[in-house]
C-alpha positions, -999 to 999 in steps of 0.1 A, spaced: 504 -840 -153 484 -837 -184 452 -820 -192 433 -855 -193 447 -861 -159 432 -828 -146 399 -831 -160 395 -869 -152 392 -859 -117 355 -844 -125 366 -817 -99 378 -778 -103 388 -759 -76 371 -725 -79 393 -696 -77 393 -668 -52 388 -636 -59 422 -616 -53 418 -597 -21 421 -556 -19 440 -544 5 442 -506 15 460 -479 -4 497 -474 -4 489 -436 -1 461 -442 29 488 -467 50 518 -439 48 487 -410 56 481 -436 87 511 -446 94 529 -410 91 497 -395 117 505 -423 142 544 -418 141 534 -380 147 513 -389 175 538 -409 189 564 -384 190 537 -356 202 527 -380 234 567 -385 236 577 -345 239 540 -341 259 551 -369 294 586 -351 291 576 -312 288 543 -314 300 542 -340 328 579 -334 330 587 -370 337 627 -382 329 634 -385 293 640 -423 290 603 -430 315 585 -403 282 602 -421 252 596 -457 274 561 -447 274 561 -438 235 574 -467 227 553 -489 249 525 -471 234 535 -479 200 536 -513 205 503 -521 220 490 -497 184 510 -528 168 493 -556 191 460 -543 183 466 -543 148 478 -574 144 448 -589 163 423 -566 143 440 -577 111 444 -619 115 405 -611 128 395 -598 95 417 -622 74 401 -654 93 363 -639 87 368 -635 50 
């Protein structure tokens, strides 16, 4: 495709702005807090409710995953509005 081909078409796309996304340091700060709370509410259902081992880290790991869930949702939520 030539130039004379691209500009015959009358019509130029316009280009979008490159999108920001967050901080490399603020997603490790983020994501290093939740890990930490993650293992806190692991060692607090085994010590402190003193459930079974495996029922406290099913629990962490259940919680971690609806954290995931609602980030995903929050995220394509905010990617479709922009």
């Amino acid at each position: 495709m030539t130039t004379d081909q691209e500009t015959a078409t009358g019509q130029i796309e316009p280009v979008r702005p490159v999108a920001r996304g967050f901080s490399r340091n603020l997603v490790m700060i983020v994501g290093g807090g939740t890990v930490g709370g993650l293992v806190a509410w692991f060692f607090y259902a085994w010590l402190g409710l003193r459930r079974n081992a495996v029922d406290a880290a099913g629990e962490s790991i259940g919680s971690g995953i609806l954290l995931l869930l609602v980030l995903s949702v929050a995220g394509t939520t905010y990617r479709s509005r922009r």
